[in-house]
N, C-alpha and C positions, 0 to 999 in steps of 0.2 A: 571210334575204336579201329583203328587199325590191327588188321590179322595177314598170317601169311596167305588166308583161302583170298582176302582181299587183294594183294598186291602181284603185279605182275607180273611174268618171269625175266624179262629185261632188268627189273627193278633188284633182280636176286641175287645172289653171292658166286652165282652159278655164270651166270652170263657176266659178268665181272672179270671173273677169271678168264673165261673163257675171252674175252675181249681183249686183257692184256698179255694173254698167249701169245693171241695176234700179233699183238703189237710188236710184243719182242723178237717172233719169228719174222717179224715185217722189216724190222732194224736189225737182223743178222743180215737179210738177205740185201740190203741193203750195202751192210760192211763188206759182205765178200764181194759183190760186184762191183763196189769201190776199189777195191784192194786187187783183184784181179784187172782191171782198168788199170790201175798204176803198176804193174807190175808187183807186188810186196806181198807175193805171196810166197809163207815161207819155205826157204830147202826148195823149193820148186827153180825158184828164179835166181838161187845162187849162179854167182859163174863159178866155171868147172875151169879150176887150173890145170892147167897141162892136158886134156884131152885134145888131141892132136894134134899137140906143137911137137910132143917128145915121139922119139923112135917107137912105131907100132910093131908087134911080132907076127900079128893078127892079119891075114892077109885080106879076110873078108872086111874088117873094119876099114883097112887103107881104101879097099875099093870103093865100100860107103861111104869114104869120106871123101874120097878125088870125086868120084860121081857127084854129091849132094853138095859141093861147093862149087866147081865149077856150072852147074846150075843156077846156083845164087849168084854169080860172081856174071855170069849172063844176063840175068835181068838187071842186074844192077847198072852193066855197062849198054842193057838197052833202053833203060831211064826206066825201068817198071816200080823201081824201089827207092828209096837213100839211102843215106849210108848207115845211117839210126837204124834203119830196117834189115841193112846186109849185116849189119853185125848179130841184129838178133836171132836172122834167121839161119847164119853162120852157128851160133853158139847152140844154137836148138838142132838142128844138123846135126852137131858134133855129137849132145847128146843123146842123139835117137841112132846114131851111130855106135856110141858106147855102148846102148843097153843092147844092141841085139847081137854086137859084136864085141865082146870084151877088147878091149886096143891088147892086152899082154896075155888075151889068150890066143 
């Protein structure tokens, strides 16, 4: 006769669940550090059209932008980087420049 005073708690409905919690929180974690690895993470990793190719009004963002690229534009011509890497860390520049300085404010 099997009873539940008999059986184990590993054996139970409880540690089941609780097991494929796991699991699933183990294959999210999984997905996002794949997806972050490749880049595809969303709205995050769009490219941002025209943030400083077009006319800024914003005097603090040109200076964050002349600054924060000619820095990139340095390593790149002292081999620290390639060109895969000046572009991204151009386009990230651009946007850490957007957010603190609106370009058309």
């Amino acid at each position: 006769m099997d009873t539940t005073a008999d059986r184990h708690f590993l054996d139970s409905w409880i540690a089941r669940l609780i097991v494929g919690l796991i699991g699933l929180a183990a294959l999210a974690a999984i997905w996002g550090v794949y997806n972050i690895q490749t880049g595809a993470r969303s709205g995050a990793m769009a490219p941002d059209a025209g943030i400083g190719t077009a006319a800024a009004t914003n005097p603090a963002f040109v200076q964050c932008r002349d600054q924060r690229t000619a820095e990139i534009d340095r390593m790149l011509s002292d081999g620290l980087i390639d060109e895969a890497r000046h572009r991204e860390f151009t386009r990230r520049a651009l946007q850490t420049c957007a957010g603190q300085f609106p370009p058309d404010g």
